[in-house]
N, C-alpha and C positions, 0 to 999 in steps of 0.2 A: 435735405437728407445728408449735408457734408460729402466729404469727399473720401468716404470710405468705397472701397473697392466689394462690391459685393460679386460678381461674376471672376469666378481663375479658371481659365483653361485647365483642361485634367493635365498637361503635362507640363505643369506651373506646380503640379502639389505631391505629398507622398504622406507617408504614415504617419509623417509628423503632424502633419495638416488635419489629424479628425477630427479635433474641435473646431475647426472653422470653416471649413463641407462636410462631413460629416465620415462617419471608414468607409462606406462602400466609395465615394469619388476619391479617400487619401487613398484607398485602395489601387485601385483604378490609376491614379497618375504614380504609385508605386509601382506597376505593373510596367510603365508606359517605360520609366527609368528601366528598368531591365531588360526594355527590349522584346517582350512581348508584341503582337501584334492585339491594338486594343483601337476599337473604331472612337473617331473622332470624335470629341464633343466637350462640355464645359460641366461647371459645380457652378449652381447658385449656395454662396455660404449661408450656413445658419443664420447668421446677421441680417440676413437679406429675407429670411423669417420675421425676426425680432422685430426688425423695423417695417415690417407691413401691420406687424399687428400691434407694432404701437400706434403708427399713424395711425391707422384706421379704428383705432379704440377697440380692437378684436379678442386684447389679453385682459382689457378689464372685463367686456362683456362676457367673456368666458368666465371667469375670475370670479364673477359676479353669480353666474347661475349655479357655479358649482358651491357657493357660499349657501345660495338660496336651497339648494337639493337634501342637503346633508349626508348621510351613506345612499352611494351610487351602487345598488348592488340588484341584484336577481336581470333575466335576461330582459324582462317588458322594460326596465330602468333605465338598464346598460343602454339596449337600443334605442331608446327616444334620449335619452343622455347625449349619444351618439350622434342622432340624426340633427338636434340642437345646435350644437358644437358644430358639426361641421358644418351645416349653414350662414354661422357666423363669419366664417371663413370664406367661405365658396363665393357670400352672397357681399362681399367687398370690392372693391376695386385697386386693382394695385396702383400704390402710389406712380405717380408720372415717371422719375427718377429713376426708379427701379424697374419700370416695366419698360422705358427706352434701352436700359442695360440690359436687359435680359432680351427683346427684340436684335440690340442691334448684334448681339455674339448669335443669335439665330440668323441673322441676315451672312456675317461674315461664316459662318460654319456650310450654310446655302454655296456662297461665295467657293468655299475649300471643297467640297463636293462639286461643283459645275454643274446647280441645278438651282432651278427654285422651290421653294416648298419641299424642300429634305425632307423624308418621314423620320421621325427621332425616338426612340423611348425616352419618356421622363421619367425616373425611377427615384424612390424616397433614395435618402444618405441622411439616418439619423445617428447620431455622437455616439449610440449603443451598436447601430447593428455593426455585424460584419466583422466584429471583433472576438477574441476568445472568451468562451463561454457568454455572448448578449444572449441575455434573452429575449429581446425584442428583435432580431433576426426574424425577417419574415412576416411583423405584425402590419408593417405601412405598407401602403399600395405600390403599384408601377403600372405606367399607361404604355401600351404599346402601338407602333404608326401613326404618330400623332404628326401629322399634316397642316401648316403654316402660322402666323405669329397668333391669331386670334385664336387657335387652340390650342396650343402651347400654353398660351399665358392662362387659358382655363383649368387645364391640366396640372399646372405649376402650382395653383391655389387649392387641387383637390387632393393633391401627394400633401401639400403642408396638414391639409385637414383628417387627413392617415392619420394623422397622430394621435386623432380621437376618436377611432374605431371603439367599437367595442370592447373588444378584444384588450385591444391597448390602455382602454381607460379598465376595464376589470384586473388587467396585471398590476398597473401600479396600485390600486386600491388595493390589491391582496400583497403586496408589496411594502406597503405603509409610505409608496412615494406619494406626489403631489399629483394630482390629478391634473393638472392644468397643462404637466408637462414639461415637455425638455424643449429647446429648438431642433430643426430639421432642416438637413441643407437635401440641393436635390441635385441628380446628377441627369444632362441631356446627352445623349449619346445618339449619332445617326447609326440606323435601324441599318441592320444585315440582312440583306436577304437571302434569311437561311434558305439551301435545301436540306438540312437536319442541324438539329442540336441537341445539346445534353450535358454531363455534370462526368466529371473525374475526379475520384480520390484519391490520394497517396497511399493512404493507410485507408484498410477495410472497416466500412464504418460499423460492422455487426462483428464480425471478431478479434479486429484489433491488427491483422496479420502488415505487418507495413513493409515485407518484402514483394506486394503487389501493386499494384494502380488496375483498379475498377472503371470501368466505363461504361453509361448507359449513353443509348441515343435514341433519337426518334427523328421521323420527316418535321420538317419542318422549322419552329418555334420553340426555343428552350423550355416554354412554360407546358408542353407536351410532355415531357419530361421530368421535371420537380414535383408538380401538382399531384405524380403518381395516381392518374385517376385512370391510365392505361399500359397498355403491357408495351414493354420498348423491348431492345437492342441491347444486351449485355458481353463486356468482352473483357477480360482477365488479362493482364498484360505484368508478365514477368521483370519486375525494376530493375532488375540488375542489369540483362540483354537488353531490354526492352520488345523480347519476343511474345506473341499473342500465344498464350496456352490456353484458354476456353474461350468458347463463345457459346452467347445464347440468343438466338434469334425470336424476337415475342411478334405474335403476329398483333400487328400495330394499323389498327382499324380508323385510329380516331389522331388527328394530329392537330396542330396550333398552326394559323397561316392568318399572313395581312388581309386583310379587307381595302378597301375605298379608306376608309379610318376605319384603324385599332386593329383589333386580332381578333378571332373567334376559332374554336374547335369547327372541324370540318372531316368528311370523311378521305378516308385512306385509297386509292384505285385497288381495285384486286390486286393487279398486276403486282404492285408493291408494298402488298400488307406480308407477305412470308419471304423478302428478300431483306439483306443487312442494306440500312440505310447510310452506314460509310465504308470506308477501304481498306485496307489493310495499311496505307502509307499516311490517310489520314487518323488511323487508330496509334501509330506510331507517334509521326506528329505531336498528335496530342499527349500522347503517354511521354516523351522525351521533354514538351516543356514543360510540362507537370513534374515531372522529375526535377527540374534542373532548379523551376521556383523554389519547390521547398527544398531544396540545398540549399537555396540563397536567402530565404527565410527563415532556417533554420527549424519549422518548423510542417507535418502533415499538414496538405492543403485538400480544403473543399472548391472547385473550381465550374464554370459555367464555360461554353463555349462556344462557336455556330460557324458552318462551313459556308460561306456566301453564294450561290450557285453561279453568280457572274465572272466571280474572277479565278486567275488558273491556282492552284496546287501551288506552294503550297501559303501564295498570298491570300487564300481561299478560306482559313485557317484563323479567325477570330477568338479570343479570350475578351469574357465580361463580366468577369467577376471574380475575385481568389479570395477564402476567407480559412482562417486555421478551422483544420476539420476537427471530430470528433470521433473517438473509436471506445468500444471496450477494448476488452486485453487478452483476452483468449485466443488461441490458436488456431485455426481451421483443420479438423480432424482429416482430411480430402479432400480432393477436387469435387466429388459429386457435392459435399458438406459446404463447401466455399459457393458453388453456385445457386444451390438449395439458400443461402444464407444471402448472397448477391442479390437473387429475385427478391427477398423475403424482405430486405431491410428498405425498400421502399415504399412500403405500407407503413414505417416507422418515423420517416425523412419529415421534419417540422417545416 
């Protein structure tokens, strides 16, 4: 396999880095330089894609059926297209080289935690997402609580095979890209254990107004939160003070929480389905480094977040994700108009 470096610790890379882990880990170790507080973990590069599925013959066999298909199109196609492809993938073996590299930055990450068997998310980093205007934002998977080296390295092989969802192979066909694809670097990160997470904007992503920062939260797992399959925690935070002028409390029945392995929806206790699930100091927090990124960025940010329930305030306080947001331009007529518009735009959220 030569002696290329396929594993970089995330605060080895930055923006410049996303062709070679991909923007969500250049992300990520751009975040890390700034001083963010961003949980440990590494980037397998794109490369470290390339060269599994060249050793293993997996880009010609791909390569090969997409020759054999012709148009990939209608939903029965797509998903046996799909389920094809990723078996190609899945049902490989990673080369020795690369699977000791990617073990042994799992053993040393184990190591920097004081534990064994670290639970990590493995999350896609492909060359499009994360970026302004990707459209592939949000098409590849991410595994969450994944628990020691023989699932990791499973996991590792099922983010690469993301890349031929459905979904992802019906875009580039409508696209007139290559079906076959890009490469996909992946980012591990050990797992926070939220007691809540959730997503802050700079700029309002439903009217544009960017003299605010927006914040939804929920118990639990961020993916409680984006998936918008349940009512959260909304709270309007003033950017210029950084004082809270609305809130909206959703009563939040249904939340994301670890298992043994992985994450599953679970329900809410009574007790704290109609109380706010953060504080007023971590609603700051949050809104102040959100603020400060996109000064330093230059530009509105879409951000992810998660409050660890182990450690104190405000080391407590994780960022996992910053990607330029997106807003219309229109003004918010009122506050009642702003939070009518707050709830509203996350039945919209890709």
């Amino acid at each position: 396999m030569g002696s290329e470096k396929f594993i970089h610790w995330l605060g080895e890379v930055g923006t410049k880095d996303g062709l070679l882990v991909g923007n969500k880990c250049a992300n990520l170790g751009e975040m890390i330089q700034l001083g963010m507080r961003v949980p440990p973990g590494f980037a397998i590069s794109a490369n470290g894609y390339n060269q599994f599925s060249e050793n293993t013959g997996a880009n010609r066999e791909i390569l090969g059926y997409i020759k054999s298909q012709g148009k990939i199109e209608g939903i029965e196609k797509l998903d046996e297209a799909s389920r094809k492809i990723r078996a190609m993938i899945e049902d490989k073996e990673i080369p020795d080289d690369l699977r000791d590299e990617i073990v042994f930055a799992y053993k040393a990450l184990c190591d920097k935690m004081g534990s064994e068997n670290v639970p990590v998310a493995v999350r896609s980093s492909g060359l499009a997402e994360d970026s302004a205007g990707a459209s592939f934002a949000g098409q590849f998977e991410s595994y969450l609580n994944v628990k020691g080296e023989k699932e990791l390295l499973r996991q590792v092989k099922t983010v690469w095979s993301s890349a031929f969802t459905a979904r992802a192979i019906s875009y580039r066909a409508r696209k007139g890209l290559a079906i076959e694809g890009d490469s996909i670097g992946v980012a591990v990160l050990a797992m926070v254990n939220a007691r809540a997470s959730g997503i802050s904007f700079t700029v309002d992503p439903v009217t544009g107004d960017s003299t605010k920062i927006i914040i939804e939260a929920n118990w639990g797992l961020g993916e409680g939160v984006v998936s918008g399959a349940e009512s959260v925690d909304g709270f309007v935070v003033n950017k210029e003070d950084l004082e809270l002028i609305n809130t909206h409390i959703g009563k939040k029945t249904r939340c994301v929480v670890n298992m043994e392995q992985g994450a599953e929806w679970a329900d809410v206790p009574a007790h704290m389905q109609s109380i706010a699930c953060i504080g007023e100091e971590e609603i700051k927090e949050i809104a102040q480094v959100a603020k400060s990124v996109e000064k330093s960025l230059g530009c509105p940010q879409d951000m992810e977040w998660a409050i660890d329930q182990n450690l104190p305030f405000p080391e407590s306080v994780f960022f996992l994700q910053t990607r330029p947001a997106t807003a219309q331009v229109k003004k918010p007529e009122s506050t009642t108009d702003k939070m009518i518009d707050l709830m509203a735009k996350r039945f919209f959220r890709p």
